[in-house]
BADRENGU-948096 format. One record per residue: residue in one letter; z, x, y of N, C-alpha, C in turn. Coordinates in steps of 0.1 Angstrom, whole numbers, plus 2048, in hexadecimal, padded with zeros to 3 digits. Atoms other than C-alpha are relative to their C-alpha. Layout:
AZXYZXYZXY;...
This chain:
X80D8067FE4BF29C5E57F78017F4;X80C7FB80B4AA2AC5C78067F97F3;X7F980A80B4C62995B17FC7F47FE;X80680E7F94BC2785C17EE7FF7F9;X8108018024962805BF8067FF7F2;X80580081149B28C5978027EE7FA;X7FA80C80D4B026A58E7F27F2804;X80C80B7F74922555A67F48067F2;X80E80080D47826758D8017F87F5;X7FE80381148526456D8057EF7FD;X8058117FF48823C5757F57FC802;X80B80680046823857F7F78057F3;X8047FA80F45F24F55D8047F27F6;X7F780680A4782395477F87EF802;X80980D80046421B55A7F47FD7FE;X8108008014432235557FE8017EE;X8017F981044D22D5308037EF7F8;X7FF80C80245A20B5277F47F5804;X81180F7FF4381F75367F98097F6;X80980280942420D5208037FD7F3;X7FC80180C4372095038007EC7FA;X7FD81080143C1E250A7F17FB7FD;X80F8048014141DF50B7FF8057EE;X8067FD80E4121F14EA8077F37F5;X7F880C8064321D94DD7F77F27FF;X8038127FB4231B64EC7F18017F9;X80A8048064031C04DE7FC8017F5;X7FC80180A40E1C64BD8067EE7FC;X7FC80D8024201A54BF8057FB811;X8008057F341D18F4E180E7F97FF;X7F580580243C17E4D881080A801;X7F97F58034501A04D480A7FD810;X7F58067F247719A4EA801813805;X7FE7F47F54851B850480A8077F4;X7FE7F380A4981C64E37F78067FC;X8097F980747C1CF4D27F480D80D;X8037F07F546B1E24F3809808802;X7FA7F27F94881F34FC8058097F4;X8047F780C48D2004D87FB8047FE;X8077F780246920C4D97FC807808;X8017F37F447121F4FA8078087FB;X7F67F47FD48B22E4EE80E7FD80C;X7F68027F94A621D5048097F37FE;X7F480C8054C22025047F77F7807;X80380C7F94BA1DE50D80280380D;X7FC8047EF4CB1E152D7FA808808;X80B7F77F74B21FC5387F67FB803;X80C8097FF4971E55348027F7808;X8038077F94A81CC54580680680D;X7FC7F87F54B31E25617F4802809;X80C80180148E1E85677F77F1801;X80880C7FE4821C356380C7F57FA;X7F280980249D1A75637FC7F77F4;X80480B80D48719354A7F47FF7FD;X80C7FB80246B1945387F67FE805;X80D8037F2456180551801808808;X8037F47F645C19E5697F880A7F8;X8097EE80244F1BB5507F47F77FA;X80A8018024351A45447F47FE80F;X80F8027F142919A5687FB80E806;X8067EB7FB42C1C65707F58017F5;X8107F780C4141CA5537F77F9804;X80A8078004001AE55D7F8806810;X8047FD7F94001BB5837FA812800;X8097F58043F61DF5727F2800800;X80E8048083DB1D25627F27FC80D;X8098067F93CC1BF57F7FC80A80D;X8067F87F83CC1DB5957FB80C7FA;X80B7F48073BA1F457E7F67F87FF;X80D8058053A21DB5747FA7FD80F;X8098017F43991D259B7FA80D806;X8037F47F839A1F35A87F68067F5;X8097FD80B37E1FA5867F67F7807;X80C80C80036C1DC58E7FA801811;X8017FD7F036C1E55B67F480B801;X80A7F57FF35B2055AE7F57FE7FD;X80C8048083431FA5987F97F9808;X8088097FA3361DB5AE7F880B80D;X8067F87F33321F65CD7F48087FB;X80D7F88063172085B67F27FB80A;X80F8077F92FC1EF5C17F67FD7F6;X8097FE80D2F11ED5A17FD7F17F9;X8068108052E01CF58E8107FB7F8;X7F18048093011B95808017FF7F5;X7FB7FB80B2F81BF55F80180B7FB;X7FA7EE8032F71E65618107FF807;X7F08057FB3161DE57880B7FB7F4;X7F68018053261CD55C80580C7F5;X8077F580C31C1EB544809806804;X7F87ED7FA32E20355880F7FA7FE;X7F680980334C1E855B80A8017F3;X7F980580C3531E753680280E7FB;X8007EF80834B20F53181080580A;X7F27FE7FE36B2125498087FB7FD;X7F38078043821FA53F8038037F1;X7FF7FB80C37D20351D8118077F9;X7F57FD80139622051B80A7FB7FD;X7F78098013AE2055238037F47FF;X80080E8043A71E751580A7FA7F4;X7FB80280E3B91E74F38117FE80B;X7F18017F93DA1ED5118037F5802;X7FD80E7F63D31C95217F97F67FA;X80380C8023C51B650B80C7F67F3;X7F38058043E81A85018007F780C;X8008087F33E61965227F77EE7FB;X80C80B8083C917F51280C7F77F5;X7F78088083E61764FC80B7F9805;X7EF8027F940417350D7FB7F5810;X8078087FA3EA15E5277FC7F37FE;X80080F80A3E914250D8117FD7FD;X7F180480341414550C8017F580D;X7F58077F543113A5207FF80580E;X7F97F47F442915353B7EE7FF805;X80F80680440014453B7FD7FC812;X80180A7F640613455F7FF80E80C;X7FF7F77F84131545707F78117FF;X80C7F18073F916F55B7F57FD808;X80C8078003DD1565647FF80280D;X7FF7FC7EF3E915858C7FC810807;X8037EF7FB3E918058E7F48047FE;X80A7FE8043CA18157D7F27FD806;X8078027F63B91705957F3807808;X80D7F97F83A718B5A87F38087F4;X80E7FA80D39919A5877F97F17FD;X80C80A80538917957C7F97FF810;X80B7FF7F337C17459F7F7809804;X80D7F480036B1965A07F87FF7F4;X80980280B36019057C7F87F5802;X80C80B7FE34C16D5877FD803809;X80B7FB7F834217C5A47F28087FC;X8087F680B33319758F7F17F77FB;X80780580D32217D5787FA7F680A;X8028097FC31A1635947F1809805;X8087F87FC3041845A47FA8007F3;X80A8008082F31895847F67F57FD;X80880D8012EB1625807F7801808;X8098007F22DF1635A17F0809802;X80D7F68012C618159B7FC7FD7F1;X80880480E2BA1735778088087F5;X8017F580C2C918E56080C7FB7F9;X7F680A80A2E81745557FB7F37FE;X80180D8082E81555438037F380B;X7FC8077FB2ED1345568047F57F6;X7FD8068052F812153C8137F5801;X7F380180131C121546802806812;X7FB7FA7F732E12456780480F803;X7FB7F17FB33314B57580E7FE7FB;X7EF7FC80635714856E8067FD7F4;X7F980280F35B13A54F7F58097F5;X80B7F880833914F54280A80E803;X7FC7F380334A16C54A80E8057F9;X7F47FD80E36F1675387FC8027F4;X80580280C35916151D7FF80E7FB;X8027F780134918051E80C80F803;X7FA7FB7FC36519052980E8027F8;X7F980380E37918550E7FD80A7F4;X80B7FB80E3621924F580580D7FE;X8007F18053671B75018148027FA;X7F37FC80838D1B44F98027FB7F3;X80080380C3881A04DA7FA80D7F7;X8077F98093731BC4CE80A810800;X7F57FA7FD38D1D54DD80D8047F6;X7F38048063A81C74CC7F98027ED;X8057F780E3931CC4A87FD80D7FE;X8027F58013881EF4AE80C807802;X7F67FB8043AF1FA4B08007FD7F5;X80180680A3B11E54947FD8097F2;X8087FB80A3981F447E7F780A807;X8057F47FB38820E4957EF7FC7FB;X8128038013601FF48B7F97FC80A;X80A8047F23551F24AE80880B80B;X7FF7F97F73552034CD8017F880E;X80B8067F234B1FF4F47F57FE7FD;X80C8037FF3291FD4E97FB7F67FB;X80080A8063301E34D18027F480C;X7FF8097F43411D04EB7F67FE80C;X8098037F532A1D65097F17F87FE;X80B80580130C1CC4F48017EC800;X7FC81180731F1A94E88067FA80E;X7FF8097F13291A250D7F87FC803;X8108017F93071A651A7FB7F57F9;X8078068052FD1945008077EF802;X7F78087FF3181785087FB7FC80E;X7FC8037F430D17B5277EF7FB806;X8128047FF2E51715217F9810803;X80C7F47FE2D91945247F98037F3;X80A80080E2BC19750B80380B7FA;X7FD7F28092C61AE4ED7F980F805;X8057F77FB2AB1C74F780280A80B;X7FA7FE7F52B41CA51780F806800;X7F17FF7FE2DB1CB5107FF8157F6;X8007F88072D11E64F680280B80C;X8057FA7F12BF1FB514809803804;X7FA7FC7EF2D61F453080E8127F5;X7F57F58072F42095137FC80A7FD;X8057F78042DF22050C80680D7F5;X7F97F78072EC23E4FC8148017FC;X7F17FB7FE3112385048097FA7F2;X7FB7FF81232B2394E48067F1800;
């Protein structure tokens, strides 16, 4: 039985080791095939595809990763009760951490795989224009632009900025949170404020 359990671990190890590794690969290069992940696990092709029969399976498991950290983030935060642009504040100071992980999805959401990324993603953009549709609603966003497409915008922005601070390590969350906000009609002053101290 303890044989059984070990070989059950060390596949769900071996599988969990190959999605992070594929996020780092794809977001290196979004084009990158299942040799090149399973080389930078550390395993043979046929382990990767043993694990995911093709790469629309380990891109849709990264994609279904993604979407359930970012709701169960975005869940917490809305239950605050807090105004929707400190709400979004708090939003981008958690996702942070792991934004530079998922914002390969943004890429690979413009490929061949654009139809089925765009489907899972679903519940995150729906809680993100809810988000932005409540701030409209209470004055402290922009109406310039529909809730849902105002908020890819801004929503965009923090992994574009994301994806530079790996890059070149010069912007942050604070960079980002202020250029959302500000994306997002919240007056510089204010956006300054709501971030106050944070790095």
């Amino acid at each position: 039985m303890s044989t059984q359990s070990a070989r059950v671990r060390s596949m769900i190890e071996t599988r969990d080791r190959i999605l992070d590794v594929a996020l780092d690969v794809l977001g290196e290069n979004p084009d990158a095939g299942m040799g090149e992940i399973a080389s930078a696990a550390g395993v043979v092709r046929r382990t990767v595809y043993d694990h995911f029969p093709s790469r629309l399976d380990l891109v849709r498991t990264l994609t279904e990763r993604a979407v359930a950290e970012m709701t169960a983030v975005l869940d917490e935060v809305n239950a605050s009760g807090a105004e929707a642009d400190a709400t979004w504040v708090e939003f981008v100071a958690r996702l942070w951490p792991v934004a530079h992980r998922y914002r390969v999805l943004l890429a690979l959401r413009r490929g061949e795989y654009g139809e089925a990324i765009h489907a899972l993603l679903g519940p995150v953009d729906e809680l993100l224009a809810d988000l932005v549709k409540r701030g409209q609603d209470g004055g402290v966003f922009a109406q310039h632009l529909p809730a849902g497409l105002l908020s890819q915008v801004a929503y965009g922005v923090v992994f574009a900025i994301a994806d530079s601070d790996r890059s070149n390590g010069t912007h942050g969350a604070r960079a980002a949170t202020i250029t959302s906000l500000l994306m997002l009609g919240v007056p510089e002053t204010r956006a300054i404020n709501l971030v106050g101290d944070r790095p």
